[in-house]
ROFI-536792 format. One record per residue (C-alpha): residue number from 1; x, y, z; residue in three letters. Coordinates in nm, 2 decimals. Layout:
N
NUM / X / Y / Z / ALA
...
***
This chain:
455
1 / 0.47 / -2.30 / -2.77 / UNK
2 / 0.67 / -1.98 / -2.87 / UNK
3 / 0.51 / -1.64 / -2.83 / UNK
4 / 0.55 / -1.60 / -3.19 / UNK
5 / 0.28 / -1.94 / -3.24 / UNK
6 / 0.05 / -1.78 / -2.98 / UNK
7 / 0.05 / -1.51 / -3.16 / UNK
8 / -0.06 / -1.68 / -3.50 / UNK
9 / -0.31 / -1.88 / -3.26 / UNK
10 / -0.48 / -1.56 / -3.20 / UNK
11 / -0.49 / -1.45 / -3.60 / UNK
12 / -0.64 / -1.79 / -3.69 / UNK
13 / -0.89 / -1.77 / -3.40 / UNK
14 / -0.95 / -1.39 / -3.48 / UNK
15 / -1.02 / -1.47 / -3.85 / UNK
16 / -1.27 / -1.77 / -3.81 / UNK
17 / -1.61 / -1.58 / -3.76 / UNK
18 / -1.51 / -1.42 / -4.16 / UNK
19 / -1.40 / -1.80 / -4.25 / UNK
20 / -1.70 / -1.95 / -4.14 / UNK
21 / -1.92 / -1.67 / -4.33 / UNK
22 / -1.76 / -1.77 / -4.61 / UNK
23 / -1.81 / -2.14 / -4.56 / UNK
24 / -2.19 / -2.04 / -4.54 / UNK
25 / -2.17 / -1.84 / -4.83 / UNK
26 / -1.98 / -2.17 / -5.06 / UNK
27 / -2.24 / -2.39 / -4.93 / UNK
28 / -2.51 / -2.21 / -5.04 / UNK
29 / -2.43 / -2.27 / -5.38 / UNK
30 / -2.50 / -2.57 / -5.57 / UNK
31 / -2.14 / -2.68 / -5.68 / UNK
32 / -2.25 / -2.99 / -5.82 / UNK
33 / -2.03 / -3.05 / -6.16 / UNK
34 / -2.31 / -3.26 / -6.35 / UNK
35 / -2.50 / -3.14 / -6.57 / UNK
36 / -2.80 / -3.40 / -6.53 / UNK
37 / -2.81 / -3.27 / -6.15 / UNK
38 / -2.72 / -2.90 / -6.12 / UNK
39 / -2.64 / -2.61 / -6.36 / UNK
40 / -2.29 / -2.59 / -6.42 / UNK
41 / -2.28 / -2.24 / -6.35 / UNK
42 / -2.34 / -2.29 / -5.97 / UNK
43 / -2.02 / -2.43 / -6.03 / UNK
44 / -1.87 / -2.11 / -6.21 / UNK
45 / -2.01 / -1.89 / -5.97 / UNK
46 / -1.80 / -2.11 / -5.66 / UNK
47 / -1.49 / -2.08 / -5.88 / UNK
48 / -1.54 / -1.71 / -5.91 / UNK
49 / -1.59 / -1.66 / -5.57 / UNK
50 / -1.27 / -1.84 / -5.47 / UNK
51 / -1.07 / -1.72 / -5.71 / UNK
52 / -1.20 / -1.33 / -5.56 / UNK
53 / -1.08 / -1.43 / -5.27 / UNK
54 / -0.74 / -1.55 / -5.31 / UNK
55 / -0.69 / -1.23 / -5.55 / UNK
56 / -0.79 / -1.01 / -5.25 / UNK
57 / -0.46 / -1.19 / -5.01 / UNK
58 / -0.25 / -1.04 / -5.32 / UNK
59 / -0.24 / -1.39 / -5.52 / UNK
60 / -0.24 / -1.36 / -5.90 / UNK
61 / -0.52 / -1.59 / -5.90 / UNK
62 / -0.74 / -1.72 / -6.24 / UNK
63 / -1.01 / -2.01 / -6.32 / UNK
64 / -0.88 / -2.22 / -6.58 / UNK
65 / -1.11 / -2.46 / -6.77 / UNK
66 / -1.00 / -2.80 / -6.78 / UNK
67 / -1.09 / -3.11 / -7.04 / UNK
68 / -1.41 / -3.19 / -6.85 / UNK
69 / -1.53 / -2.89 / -6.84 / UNK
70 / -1.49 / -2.75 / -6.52 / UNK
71 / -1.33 / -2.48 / -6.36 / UNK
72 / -1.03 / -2.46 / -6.15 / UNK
73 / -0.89 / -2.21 / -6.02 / UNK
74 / -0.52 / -2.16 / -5.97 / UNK
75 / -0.35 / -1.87 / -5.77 / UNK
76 / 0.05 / -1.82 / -5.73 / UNK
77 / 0.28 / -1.61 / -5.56 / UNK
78 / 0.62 / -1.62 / -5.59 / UNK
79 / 0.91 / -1.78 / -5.30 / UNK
80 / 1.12 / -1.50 / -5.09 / UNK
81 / 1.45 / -1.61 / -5.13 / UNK
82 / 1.58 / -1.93 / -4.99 / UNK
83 / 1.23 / -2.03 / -4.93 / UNK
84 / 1.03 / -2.33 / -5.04 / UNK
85 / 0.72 / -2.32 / -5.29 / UNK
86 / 0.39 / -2.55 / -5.16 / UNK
87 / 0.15 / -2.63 / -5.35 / UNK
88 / -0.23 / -2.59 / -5.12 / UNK
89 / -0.49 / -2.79 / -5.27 / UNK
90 / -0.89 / -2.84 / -5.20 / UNK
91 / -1.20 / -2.87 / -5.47 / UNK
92 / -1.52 / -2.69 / -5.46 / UNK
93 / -1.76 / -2.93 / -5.63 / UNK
94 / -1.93 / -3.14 / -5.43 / UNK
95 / -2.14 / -3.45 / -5.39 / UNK
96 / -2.51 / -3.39 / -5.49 / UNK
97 / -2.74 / -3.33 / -5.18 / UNK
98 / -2.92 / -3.69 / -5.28 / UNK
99 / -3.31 / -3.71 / -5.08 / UNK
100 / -3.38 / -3.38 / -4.92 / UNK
101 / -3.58 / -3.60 / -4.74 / UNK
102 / -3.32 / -3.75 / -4.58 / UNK
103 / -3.18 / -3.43 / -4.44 / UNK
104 / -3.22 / -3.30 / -4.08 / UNK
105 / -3.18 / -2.95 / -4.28 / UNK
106 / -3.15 / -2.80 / -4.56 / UNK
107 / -2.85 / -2.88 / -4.73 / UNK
108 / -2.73 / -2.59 / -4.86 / UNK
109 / -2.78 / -2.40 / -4.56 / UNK
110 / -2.50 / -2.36 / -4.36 / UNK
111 / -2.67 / -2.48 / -4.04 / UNK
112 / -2.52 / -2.48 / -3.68 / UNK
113 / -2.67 / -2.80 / -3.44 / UNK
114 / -2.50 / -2.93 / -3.13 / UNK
115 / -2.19 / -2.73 / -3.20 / UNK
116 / -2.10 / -2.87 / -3.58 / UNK
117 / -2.21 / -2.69 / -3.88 / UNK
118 / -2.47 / -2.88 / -4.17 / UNK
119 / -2.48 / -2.88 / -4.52 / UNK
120 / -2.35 / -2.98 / -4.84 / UNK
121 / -1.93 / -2.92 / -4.87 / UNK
122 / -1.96 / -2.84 / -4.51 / UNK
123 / -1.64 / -3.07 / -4.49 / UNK
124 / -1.57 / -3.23 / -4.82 / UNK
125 / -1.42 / -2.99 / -4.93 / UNK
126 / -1.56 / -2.63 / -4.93 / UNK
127 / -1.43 / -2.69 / -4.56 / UNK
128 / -1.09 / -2.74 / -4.71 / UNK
129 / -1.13 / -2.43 / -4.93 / UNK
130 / -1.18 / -2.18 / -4.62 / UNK
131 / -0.94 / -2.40 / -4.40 / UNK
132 / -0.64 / -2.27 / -4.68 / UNK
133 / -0.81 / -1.91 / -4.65 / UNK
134 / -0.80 / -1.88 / -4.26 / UNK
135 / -0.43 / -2.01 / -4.28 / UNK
136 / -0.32 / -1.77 / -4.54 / UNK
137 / -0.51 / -1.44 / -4.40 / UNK
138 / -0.36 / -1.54 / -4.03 / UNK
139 / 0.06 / -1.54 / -4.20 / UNK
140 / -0.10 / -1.21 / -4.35 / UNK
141 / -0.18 / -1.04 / -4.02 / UNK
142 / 0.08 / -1.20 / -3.80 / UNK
143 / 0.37 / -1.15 / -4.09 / UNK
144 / 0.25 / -0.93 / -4.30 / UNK
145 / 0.37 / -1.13 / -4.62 / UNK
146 / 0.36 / -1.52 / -4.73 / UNK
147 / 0.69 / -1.68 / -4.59 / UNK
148 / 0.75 / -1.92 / -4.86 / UNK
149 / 0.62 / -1.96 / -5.23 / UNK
150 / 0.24 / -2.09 / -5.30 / UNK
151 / 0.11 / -2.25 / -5.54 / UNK
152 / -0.35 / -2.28 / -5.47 / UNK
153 / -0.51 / -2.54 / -5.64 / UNK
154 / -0.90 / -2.56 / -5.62 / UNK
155 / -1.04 / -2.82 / -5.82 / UNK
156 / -1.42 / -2.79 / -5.96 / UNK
157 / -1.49 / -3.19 / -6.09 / UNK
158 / -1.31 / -3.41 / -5.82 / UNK
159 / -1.59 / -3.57 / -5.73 / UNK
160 / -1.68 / -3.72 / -6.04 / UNK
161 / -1.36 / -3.83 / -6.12 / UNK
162 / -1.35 / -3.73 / -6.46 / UNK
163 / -0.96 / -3.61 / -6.47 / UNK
164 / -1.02 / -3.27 / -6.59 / UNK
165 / -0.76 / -3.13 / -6.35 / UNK
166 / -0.50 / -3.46 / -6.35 / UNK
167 / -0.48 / -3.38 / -6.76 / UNK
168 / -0.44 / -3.00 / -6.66 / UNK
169 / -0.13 / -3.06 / -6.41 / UNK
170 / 0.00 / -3.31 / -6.64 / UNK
171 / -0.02 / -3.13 / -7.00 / UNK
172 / 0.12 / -2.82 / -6.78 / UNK
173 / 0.35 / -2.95 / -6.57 / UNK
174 / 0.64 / -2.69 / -6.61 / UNK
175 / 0.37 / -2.44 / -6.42 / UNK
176 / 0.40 / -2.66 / -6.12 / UNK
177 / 0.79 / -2.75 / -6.14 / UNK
178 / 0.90 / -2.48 / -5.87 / UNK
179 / 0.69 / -2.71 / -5.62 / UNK
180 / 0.84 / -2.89 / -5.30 / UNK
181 / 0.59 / -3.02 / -5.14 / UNK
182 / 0.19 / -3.01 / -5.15 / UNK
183 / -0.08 / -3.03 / -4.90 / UNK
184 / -0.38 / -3.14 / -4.97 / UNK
185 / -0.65 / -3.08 / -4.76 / UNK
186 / -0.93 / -3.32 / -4.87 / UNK
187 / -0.90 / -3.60 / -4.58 / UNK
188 / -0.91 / -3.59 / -4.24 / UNK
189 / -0.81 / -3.71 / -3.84 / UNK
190 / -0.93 / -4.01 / -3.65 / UNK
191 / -1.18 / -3.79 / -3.47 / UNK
192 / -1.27 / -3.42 / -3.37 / UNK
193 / -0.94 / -3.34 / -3.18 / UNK
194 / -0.71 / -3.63 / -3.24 / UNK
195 / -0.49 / -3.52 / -3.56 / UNK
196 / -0.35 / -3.76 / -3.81 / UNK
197 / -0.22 / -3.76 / -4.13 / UNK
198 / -0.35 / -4.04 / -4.38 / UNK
199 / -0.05 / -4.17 / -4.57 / UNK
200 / -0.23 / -4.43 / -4.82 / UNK
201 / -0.55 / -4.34 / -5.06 / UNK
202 / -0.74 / -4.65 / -5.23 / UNK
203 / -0.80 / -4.62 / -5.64 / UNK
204 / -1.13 / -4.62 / -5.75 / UNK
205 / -1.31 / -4.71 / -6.05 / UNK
206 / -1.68 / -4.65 / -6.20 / UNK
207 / -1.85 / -4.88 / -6.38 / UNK
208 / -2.20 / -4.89 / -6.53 / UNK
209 / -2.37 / -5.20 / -6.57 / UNK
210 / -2.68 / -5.24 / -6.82 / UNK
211 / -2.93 / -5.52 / -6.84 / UNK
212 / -3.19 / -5.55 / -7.11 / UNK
213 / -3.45 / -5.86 / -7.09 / UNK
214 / -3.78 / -5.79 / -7.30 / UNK
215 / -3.79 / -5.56 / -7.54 / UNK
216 / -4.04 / -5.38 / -7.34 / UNK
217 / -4.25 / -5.44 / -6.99 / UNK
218 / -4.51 / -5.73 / -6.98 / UNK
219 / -4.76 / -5.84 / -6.71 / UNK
220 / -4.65 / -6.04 / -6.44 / UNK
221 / -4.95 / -6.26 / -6.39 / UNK
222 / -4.92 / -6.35 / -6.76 / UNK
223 / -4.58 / -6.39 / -6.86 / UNK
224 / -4.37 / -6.39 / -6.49 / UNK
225 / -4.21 / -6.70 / -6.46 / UNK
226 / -4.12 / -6.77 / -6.80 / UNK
227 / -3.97 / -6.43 / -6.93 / UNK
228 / -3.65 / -6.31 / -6.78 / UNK
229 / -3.66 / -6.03 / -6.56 / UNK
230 / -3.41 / -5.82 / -6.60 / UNK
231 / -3.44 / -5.70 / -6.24 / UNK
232 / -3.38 / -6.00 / -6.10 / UNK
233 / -3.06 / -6.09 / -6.33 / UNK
234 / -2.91 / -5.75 / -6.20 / UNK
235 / -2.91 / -5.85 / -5.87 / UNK
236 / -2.80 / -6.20 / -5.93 / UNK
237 / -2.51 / -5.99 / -6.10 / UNK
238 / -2.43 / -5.77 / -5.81 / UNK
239 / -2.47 / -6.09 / -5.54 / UNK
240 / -2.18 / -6.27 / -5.75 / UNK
241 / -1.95 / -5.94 / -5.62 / UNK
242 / -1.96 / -6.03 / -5.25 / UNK
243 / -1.90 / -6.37 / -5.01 / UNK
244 / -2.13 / -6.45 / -4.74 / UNK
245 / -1.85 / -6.28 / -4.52 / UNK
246 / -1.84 / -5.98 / -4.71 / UNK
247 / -1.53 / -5.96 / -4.83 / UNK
248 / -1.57 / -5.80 / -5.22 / UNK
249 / -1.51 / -6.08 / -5.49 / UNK
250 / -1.39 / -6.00 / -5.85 / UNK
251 / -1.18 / -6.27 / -6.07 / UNK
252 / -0.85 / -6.26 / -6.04 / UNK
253 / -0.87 / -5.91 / -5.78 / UNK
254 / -0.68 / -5.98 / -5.42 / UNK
255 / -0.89 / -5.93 / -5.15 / UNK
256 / -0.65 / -6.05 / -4.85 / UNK
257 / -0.46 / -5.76 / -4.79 / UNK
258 / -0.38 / -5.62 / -4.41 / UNK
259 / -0.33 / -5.27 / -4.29 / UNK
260 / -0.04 / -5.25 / -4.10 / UNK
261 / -0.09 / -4.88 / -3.96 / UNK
262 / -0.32 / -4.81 / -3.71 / UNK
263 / -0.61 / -4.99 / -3.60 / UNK
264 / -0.94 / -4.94 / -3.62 / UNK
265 / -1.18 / -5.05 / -3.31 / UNK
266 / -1.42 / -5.27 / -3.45 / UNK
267 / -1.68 / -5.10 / -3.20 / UNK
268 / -1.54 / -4.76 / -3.34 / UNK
269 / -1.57 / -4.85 / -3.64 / UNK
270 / -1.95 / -4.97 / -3.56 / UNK
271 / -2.03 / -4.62 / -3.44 / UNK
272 / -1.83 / -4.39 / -3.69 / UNK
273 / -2.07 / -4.58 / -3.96 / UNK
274 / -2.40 / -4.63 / -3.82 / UNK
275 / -2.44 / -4.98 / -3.78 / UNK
276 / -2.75 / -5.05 / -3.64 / UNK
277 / -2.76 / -5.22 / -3.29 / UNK
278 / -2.62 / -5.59 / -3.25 / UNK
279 / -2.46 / -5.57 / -3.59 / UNK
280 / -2.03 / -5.62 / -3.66 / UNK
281 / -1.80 / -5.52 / -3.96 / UNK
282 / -1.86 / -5.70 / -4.23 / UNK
283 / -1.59 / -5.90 / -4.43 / UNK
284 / -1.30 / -6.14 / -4.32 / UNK
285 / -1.01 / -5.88 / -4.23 / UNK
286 / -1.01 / -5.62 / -3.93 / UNK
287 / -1.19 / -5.31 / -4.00 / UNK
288 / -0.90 / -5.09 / -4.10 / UNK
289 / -0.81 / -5.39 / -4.40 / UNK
290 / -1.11 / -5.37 / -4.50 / UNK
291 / -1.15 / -5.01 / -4.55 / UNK
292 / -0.81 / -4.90 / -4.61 / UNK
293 / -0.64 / -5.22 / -4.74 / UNK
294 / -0.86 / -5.44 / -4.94 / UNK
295 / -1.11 / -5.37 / -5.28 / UNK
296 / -1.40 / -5.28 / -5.19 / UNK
297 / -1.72 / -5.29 / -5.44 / UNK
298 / -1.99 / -5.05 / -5.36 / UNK
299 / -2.34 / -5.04 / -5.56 / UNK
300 / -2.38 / -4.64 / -5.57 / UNK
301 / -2.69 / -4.65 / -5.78 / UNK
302 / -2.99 / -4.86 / -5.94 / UNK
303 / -3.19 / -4.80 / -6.21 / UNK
304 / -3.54 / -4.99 / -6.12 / UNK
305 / -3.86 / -4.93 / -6.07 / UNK
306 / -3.95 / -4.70 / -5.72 / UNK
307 / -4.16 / -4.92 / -5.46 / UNK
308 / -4.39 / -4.61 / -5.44 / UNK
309 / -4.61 / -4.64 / -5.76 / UNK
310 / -4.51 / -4.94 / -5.85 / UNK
311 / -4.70 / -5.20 / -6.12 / UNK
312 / -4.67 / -5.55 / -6.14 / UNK
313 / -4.50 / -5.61 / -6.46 / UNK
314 / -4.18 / -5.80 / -6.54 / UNK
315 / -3.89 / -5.51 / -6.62 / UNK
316 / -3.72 / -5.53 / -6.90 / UNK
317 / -3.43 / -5.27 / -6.83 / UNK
318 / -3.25 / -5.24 / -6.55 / UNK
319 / -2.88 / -5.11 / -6.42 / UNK
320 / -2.67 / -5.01 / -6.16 / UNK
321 / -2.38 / -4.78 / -6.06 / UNK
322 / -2.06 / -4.97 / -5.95 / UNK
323 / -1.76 / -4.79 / -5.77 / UNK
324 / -1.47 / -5.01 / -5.69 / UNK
325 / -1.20 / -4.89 / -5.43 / UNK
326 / -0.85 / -5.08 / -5.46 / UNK
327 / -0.53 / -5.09 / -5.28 / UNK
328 / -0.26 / -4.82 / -5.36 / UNK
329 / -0.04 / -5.02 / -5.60 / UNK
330 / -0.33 / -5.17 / -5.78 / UNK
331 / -0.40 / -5.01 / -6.12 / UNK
332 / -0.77 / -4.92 / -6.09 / UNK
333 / -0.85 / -4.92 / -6.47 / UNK
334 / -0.75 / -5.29 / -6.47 / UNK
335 / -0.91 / -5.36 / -6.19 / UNK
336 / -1.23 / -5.24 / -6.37 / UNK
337 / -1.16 / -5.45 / -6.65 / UNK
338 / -1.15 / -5.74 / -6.41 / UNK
339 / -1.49 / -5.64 / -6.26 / UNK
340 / -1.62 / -5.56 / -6.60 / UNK
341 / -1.51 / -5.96 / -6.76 / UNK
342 / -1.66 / -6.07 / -6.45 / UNK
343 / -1.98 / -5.92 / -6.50 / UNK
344 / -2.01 / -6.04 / -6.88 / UNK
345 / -1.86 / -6.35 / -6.82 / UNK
346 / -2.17 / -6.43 / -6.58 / UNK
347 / -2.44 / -6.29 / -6.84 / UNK
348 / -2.76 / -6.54 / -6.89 / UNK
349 / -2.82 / -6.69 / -7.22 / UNK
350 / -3.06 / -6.45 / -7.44 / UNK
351 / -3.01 / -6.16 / -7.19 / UNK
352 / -2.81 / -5.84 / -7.30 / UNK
353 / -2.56 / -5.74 / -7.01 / UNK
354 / -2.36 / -5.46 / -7.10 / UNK
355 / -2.09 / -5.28 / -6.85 / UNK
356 / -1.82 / -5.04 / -6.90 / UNK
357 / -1.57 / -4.86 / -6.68 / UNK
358 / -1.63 / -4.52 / -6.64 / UNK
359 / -1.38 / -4.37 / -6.49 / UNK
360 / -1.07 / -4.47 / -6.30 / UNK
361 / -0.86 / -4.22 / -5.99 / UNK
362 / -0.50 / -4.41 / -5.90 / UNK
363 / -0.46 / -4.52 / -5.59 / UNK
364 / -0.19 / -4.31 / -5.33 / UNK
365 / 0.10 / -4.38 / -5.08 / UNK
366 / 0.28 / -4.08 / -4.95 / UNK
367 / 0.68 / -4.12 / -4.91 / UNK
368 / 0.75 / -3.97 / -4.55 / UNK
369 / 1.01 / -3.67 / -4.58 / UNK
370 / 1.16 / -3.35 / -4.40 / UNK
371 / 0.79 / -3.17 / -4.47 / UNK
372 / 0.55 / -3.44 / -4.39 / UNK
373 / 0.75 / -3.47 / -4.07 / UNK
374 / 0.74 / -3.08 / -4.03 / UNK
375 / 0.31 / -3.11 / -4.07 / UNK
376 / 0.34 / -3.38 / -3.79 / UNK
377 / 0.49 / -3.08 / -3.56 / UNK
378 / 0.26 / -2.85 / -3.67 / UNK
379 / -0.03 / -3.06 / -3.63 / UNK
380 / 0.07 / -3.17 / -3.26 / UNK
381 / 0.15 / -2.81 / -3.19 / UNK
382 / -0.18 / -2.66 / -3.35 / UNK
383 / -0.43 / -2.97 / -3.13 / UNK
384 / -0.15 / -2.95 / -2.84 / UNK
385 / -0.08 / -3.33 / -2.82 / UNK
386 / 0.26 / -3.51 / -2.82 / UNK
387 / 0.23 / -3.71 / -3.14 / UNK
388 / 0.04 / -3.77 / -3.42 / UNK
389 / -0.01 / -4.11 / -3.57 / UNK
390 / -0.09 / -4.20 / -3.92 / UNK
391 / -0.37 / -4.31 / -4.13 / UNK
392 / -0.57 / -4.50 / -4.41 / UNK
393 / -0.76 / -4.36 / -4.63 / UNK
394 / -1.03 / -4.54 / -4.82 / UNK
395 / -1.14 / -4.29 / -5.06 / UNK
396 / -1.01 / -4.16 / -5.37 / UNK
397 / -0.81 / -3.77 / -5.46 / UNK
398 / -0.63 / -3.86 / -5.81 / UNK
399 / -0.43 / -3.57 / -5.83 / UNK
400 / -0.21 / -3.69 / -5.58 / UNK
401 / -0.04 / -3.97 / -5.76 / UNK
402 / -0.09 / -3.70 / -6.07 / UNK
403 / 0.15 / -3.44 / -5.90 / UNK
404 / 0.40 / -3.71 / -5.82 / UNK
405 / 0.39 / -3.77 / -6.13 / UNK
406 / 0.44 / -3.42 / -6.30 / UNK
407 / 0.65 / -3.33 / -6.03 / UNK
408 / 0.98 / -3.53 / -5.98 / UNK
409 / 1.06 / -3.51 / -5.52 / UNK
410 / 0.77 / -3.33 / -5.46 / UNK
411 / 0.62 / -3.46 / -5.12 / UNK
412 / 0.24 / -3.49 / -5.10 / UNK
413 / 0.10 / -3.43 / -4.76 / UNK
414 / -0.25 / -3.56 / -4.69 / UNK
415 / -0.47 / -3.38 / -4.42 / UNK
416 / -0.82 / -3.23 / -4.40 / UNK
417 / -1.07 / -3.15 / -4.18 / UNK
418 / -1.35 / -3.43 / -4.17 / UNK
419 / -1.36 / -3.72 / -3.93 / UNK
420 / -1.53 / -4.03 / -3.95 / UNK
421 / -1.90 / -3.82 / -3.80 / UNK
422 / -1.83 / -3.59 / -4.08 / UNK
423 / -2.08 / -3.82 / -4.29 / UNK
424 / -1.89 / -3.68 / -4.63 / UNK
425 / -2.13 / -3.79 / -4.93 / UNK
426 / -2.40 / -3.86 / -4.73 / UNK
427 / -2.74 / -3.66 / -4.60 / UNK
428 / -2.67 / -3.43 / -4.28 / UNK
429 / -2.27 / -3.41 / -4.37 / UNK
430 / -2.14 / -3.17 / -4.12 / UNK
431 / -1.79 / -3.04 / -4.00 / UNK
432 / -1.69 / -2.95 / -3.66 / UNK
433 / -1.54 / -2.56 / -3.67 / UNK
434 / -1.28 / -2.66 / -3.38 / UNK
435 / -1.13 / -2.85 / -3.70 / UNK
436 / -1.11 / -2.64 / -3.93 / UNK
437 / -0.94 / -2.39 / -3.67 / UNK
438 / -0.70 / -2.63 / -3.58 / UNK
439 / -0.66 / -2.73 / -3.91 / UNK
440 / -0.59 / -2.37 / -4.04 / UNK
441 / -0.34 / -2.32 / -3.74 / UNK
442 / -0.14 / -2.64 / -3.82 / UNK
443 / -0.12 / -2.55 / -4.24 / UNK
444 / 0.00 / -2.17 / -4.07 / UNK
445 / 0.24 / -2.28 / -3.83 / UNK
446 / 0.40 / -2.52 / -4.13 / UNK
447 / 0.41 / -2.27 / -4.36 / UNK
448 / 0.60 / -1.97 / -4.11 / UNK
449 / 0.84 / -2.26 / -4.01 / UNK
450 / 0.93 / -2.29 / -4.34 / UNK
451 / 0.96 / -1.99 / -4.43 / UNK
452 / 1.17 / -1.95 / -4.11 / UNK
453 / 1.38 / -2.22 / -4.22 / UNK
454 / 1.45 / -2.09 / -4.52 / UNK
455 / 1.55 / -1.72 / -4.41 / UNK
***
């Protein structure tokens, strides 16, 4: 490494005890964009606060309110000359916290245990917010000025997938047409310390399915048997969406597909999720098909009487939250047609089923280029190893296929800073801080060598 990298090591490693207070002070706000779980304004005051920040490095920075809603911020500052524009993305909503419970602490307390840090956004993706800060404040100090043109995204509603920000970038799409490449930091490695870059994203769609039996509750011992429950036809609904092997089955949806990237360990794989003891992968494909290649139906939600309290009546309402993940190339709105006929076509005589897709994020494969292959560099540079392989990614970020879109060339780089023990949407989601660092080093040490490039 050149004295001149060492020397950004140092800023990015100087500036993390300031990042990380930051981090501390995002997570301890709400940013939950639904209004049946949180205030919105926990999700104005996040915006505010990031958009302070990225005014105080000398960006003209502003929150903009999208269709949904929500607000996202955008900051810009202009290219020297010769030099490329990037476009630096991350959201601040988050998932909501879910059974407080189920936490080992509370989750909008940053909270430091065996080394990682706990709560809410930790990683996905108020970690990503303060990864693009560290980055920028480090060129600051070790440069004194930003060595190429930027272009900060923040979004406040990725994760409900409700395309406030894809209908922003895509109604102003001559605001991002100076853009060369993006990076979006909302994924992450294989684990703490072994850098990748994920080069396919699944699409997703929601769908809600209702069932209505009785016009009202009635006593089991007296009518169960006879009446429908409507209970029990929801989960014969949901059992017709998987095989006894567990691959996900929809009409007329593929679900042979094989990843051709990197593998996954099955026993890895066992670990990173939390299977319990004795138990395998489920479904007829490797581990890395299964999660980065194939559709996937998850039930996210049920709406059912709570064991606790319970009464022993025959329901007559019951319903459930779908979200379906399918292969880049697969359009998920028809896909959630398909799972939506498949559903009605299965509804018992005399019961009402309805289901509807809810929303719908398109699926991702990056095109490999001069700047992905530049992030590579920077990456093995910034974790000091010789290479850095590529991977998966199962989840969902829309915008991507939206700036590709909107922008004609541009190059979308996927990186971030969780790992599979990040446990993003779940209780006890954390984020290593050696990750971040590295993370902010690597998006630095891109940036100046582009900026170096272009001189």
């Amino acid at each position: 490494m050149s004295t001149g990298d060492e020397t950004l090591r140092a800023a990015v490693h100087a500036g993390m005890p300031a990042g990380l207070d930051e981090l501390a002070a995002l997570v301890a706000v709400p940013s939950v964009h639904d209004p049946a779980v949180q205030s919105l304004d926990d999700c104005h005051r996040v915006a505010d606060r990031v958009r302070d920040a990225l005014q105080d490095l000398g960006l003209a920075a502003r929150c903009v309110t999208t269709t949904d809603g929500s607000r996202a911020v955008i900051a810009t500052h202009p290219a020297p000359a010769g030099a490329p524009t990037v476009l630096l993305y991350a959201h601040h909503d988050v998932q909501p916290a879910g059974d407080l419970a189920a936490w080992t602490s509370d989750p909008w307390t940053l909270t430091e245990r065996d080394s990682r840090l706990y709560g809410r956004g930790a990683a996905d993706c108020k970690g990503g917010v303060v990864t693009h800060l560290v980055a920028l404040r480090a060129l600051l100090d070790v440069h004194g000025a930003f060595p190429v043109g930027l272009v900060v995204v923040v979004e406040g509603s990725e994760e409900q997938g409700t395309d406030g920000l894809e209908e922003y970038v895509s109604t102003h799409a001559a605001d991002f047409a100076d853009v060369d490449t993006a990076v979006v930091m909302d994924a992450g490695n294989a684990a703490v310390g072994v850098p990748a870059l994920v080069t396919t994203l699944r699409g997703t769609a929601f769908v809600e399915l209702r069932v209505r039996a009785l016009r009202g509750n009635v006593h089991s011992g007296m009518f169960g048997g006879a009446a429908p429950d409507a209970v029990a036809v929801l989960v014969a609904l949901l059992a017709t969406l998987r095989d006894p092997a567990g691959d996900t089955t929809v009409d007329g949806l593929d679900a042979s597909q094989t990843w051709d990237g990197l593998p996954y360990d099955a026993d890895r794989f066992a670990s990173d999720a939390g299977l319990l003891d004795g138990a395998v992968p489920i479904g007829s494909g490797d581990p890395a098909s299964q999660v980065w290649a194939r559709p996937a139906l998850t039930v996210v939600g049920i709406d059912a009487p709570g064991v606790a309290g319970s009464s022993p009546s025959v329901q007559a309402t019951a319903g459930a939250a779908l979200n379906l993940r399918v292969p880049p190339g697969v359009d998920p709105a028809a896909a959630g047609s398909l799972l939506v006929e498949h559903l009605l076509r299965r509804a018992p005589d005399g019961v009402e089923v309805t289901a509807q897709v809810t929303g719908t994020g398109d699926g991702f494969r990056a095109t490999a280029g001069q700047f992905s292959s530049a992030f590579r560099a920077a990456l093995a540079s910034s974790y000091r190893v010789p290479s850095v392989g590529s991977l998966g990614g199962g989840g969902s970020i829309p915008l991507c296929a939206t700036l590709e879109r909107a922008i004609p060339g541009v190059e979308v780089i996927l990186a971030g800073v969780s790992e599979p023990t990040a446990n993003v949407h779940a209780p006890d989601e954390s984020v290593d801080p050696s990750e971040i660092e590295h993370m902010a080093l690597a998006e630095a040490t891109f940036l100046a060598g582009l900026g170096a490039a272009g001189a």
